[in-house]
N, C-alpha and C positions, 0 to 999 in steps of 0.2 A: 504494500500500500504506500501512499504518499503521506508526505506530515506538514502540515500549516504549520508554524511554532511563531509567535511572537510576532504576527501580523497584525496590521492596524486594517479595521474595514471601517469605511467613517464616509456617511454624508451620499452615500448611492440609492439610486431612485428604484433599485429591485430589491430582491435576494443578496444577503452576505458571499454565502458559499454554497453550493447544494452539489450534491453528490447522487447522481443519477444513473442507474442501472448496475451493471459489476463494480463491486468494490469490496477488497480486501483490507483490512488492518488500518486502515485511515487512519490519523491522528491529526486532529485540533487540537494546539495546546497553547497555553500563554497567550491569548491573541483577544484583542478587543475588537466588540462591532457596536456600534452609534448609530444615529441619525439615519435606520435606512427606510426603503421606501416600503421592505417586506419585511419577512422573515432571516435571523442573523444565520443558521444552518439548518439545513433542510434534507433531508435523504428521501430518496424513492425510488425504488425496483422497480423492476418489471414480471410480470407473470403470462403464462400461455392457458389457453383453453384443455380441458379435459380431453378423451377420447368422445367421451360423453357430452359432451358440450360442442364439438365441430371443431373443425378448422377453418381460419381463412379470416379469422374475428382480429379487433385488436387486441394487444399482450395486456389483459385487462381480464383474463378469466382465472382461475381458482389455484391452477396449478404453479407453483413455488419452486419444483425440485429439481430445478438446472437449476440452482442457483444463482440468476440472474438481479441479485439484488445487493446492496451496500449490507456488508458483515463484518461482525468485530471491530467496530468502529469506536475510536476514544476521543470523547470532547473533555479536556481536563484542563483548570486554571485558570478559564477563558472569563470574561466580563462581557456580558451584550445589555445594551440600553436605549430607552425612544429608535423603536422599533415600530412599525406599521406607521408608518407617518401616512403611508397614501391607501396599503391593503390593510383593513382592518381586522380580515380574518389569518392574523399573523404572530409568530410567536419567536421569542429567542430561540429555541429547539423544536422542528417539527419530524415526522417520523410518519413514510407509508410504503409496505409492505418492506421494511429493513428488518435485521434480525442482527440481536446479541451485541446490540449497542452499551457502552459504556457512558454516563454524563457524570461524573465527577469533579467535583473541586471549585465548581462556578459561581459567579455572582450573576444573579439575571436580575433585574428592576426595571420597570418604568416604559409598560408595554400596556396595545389596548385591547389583550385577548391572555388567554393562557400561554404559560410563560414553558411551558413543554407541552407539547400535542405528542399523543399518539396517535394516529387515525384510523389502527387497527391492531391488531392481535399479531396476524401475521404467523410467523414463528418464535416470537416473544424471547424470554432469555436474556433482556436489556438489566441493565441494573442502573439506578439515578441514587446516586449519593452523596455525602455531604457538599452538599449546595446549598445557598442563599437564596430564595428567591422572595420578593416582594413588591408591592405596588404595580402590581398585574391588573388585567381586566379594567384599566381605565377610562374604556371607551364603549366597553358591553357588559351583558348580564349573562346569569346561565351558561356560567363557566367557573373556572378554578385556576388556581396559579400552575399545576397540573391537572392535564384535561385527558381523560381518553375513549376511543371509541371503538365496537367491536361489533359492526353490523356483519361481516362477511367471514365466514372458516375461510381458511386458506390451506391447502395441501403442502405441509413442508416436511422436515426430514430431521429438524433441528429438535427436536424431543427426545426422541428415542433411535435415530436414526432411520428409521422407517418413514415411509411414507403415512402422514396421519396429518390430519383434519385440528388435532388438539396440540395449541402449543405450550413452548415451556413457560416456567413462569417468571415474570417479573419481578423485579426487589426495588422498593425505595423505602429508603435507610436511611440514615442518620443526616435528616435534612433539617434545615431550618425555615418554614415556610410563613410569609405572613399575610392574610388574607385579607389586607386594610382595603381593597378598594370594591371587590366583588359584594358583597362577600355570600357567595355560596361554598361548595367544599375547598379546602385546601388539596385534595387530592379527590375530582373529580371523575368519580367511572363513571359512563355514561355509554347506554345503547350497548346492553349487551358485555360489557366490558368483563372479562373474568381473567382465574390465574393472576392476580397479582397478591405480594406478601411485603404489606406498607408494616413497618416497624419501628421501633428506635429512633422516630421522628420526633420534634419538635410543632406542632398544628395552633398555629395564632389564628384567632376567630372563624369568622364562616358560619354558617347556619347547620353542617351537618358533618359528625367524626368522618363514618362510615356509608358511603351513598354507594345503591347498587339497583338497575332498572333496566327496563325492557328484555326480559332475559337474562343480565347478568348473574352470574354465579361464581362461587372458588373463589370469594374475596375475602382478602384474611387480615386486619389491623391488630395489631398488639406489642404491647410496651414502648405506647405511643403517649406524650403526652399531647392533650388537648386542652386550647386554653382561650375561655369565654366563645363556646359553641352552644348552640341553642340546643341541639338534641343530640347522643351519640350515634343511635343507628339508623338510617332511613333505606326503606326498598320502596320500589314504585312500578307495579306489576313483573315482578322478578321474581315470581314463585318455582324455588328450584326444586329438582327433584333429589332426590335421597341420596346422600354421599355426594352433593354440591353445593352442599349447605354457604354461607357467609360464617367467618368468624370473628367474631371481638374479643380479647380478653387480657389481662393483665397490662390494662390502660388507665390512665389517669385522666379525668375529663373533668374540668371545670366548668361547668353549664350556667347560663342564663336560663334556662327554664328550668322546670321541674320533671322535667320528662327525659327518658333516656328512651326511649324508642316514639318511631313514626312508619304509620302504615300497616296495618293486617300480616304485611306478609311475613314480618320478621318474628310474629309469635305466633304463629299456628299453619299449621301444614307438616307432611314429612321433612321437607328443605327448609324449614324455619333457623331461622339465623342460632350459631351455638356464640349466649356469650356467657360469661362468667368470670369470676376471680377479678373483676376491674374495681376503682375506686372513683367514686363519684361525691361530685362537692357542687353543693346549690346554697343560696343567700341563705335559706331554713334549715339546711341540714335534712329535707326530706325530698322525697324523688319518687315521681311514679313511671311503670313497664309495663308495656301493655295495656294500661287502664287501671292497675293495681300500686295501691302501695307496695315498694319495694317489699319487706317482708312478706304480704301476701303472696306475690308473687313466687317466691324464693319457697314457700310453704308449700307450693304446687310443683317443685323439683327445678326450676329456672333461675338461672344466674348467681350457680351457689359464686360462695367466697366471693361474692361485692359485697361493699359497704358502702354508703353516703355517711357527710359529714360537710359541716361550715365551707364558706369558703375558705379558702387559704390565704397567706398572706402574699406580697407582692414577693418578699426576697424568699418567700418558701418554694413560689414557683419558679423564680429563677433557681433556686437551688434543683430542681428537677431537673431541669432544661440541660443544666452545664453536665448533671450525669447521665442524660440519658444520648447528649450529645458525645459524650468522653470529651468536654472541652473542663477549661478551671483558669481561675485566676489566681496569680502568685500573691504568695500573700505580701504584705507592705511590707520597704523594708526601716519602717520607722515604726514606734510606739507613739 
């Protein structure tokens, strides 16, 4: 692959960089992008029709497994900012039909959609980690500082090595995300989105921990904290079936409301969301699931090992943050 390292992209009326059809091992590193008119990087493959589907179409049908797409690809270090000055629908990191990307180490701010797209499933196996992002979605709603979408299977190889329909999964980790200007989720699944395993993040507001709809499934948050969310879990016609459950668990959630769940689907059905063992903090110290008070609920076999309690204070949350980040501050070297 090739490597960008410590380039300046500043002041262009399109796209930063975009990386289209084969690509091996790319690297973006060190490198600023400013004032463009799109998106700061961008990836997108190509795919062929089935045997089952015809021939003769455009490279726009299902099948993945020539690998004719950007793979293993590392953006690390980099800073993008005021971005979409002219395409609204634009993000510092956007991503279609690539696989086993890497986004590491970045600062992204001051964009007017989400601040990484995925726009599909793909063959999945990306991992997004410690990055910055903030003051996203300054010019739209019904989005997140991470956004993603999963209307189409794609046939790839990148799972199990086989040909299969189902990719691997996703990881974003130890991020610092803040949701001042949306605010709906900080890590938006959306359409379908499934396979992804959010953890050891850091989640500044937004209206919702864990969002999963139209089909989504296999979404798993934990030991994440959340901080002034209105609700922990919401689905919205994502009724999944048995063994694709949603999961929460061993999360910290600071809520503005009193509710940790929204929507039917998350408490009843075979696929009803597994959470438990999390810690929840509201102005009262009480919280309702499902429509019950927490204990009721809990008395009915759900969401053992939670607890509710006060809210916390400001340096208590920061003290979560710096651990679940592995970051710390030295201590002074004066009394």
């Amino acid at each position: 692959g090739f490597t960008v390292d410590g380039c300046t992209f500043d002041r262009l009326d399109g796209n930063g960089l975009m990386l289209s059809g084969y690509h091996r091992e790319a690297r973006v590193v060190g490198s600023d992008f400013s004032f463009l008119g799109g998106t700061a990087i961008a990836l997108w493959g190509r795919t062929n029709e089935t045997a089952e589907e015809g021939t003769g179409g455009p490279a726009a049908g299902i099948d993945g497994t020539d690998g004719n797409h950007p793979d293993l690809t590392l953006l690390e270090g980099n800073t993008a900012r005021e971005v979409g000055i002219y395409e609204k629908q634009a993000s510092f990191f956007f991503q279609a039909k690539a696989a086993r990307s890497t986004v590491r180490g970045n600062v992204f701010f001051n964009g007017p959609r989400a601040g990484l797209n995925f726009n599909d499933g793909f063959a999945g196996g990306d991992e997004v980690a410690n990055n910055l992002i903030f003051s996203t979605c300054r010019e739209t709603g019904d989005h997140g500082p991470i956004n993603s979408w999963d209307r189409q299977p794609y046939l790839t190889t990148t799972r199990t090595g086989a040909p299969s329909l189902v990719m691997q999964w996703r990881s974003i980790h130890h991020n610092l995300i803040i949701d001042n200007f949306s605010p709906q989720e900080d890590v938006d699944n959306d359409d379908g989105s499934a396979y992804y395993d959010t953890h050891h993040n850091v989640l500044v507001y937004g209206s919702t921990g864990l969002k999963s709809d139209y089909g989504g499934h296999d979404n798993r948050h934990h030991e994440n904290v959340y901080v002034y969310v209105d609700v922990a879990v919401a689905t919205w016609k994502a009724e999944m079936q048995g063994g694709h459950a949603d999961y929460f668990y061993g999360n910290k959630v600071v809520l503005r409301k009193e509710t940790v769940t929204m929507q039917p689907g998350v408490c009843i059905g075979p696929g009803k969301a597994v959470i438990h063992s999390n810690q929840y903090f509201t102005q009262t110290g009480k919280v309702k699931e499902c429509e019950m008070d927490l204990a009721k609920w809990q008395e009915l076999g759900n969401d053992i090992n939670s607890t509710v309690a006060v809210l916390p204070t400001a340096s208590t949350i920061i003290s979560w943050a710096t651990d679940v980040l592995g970051i710390g501050f030295p201590e002074p070297a004066f009394v």
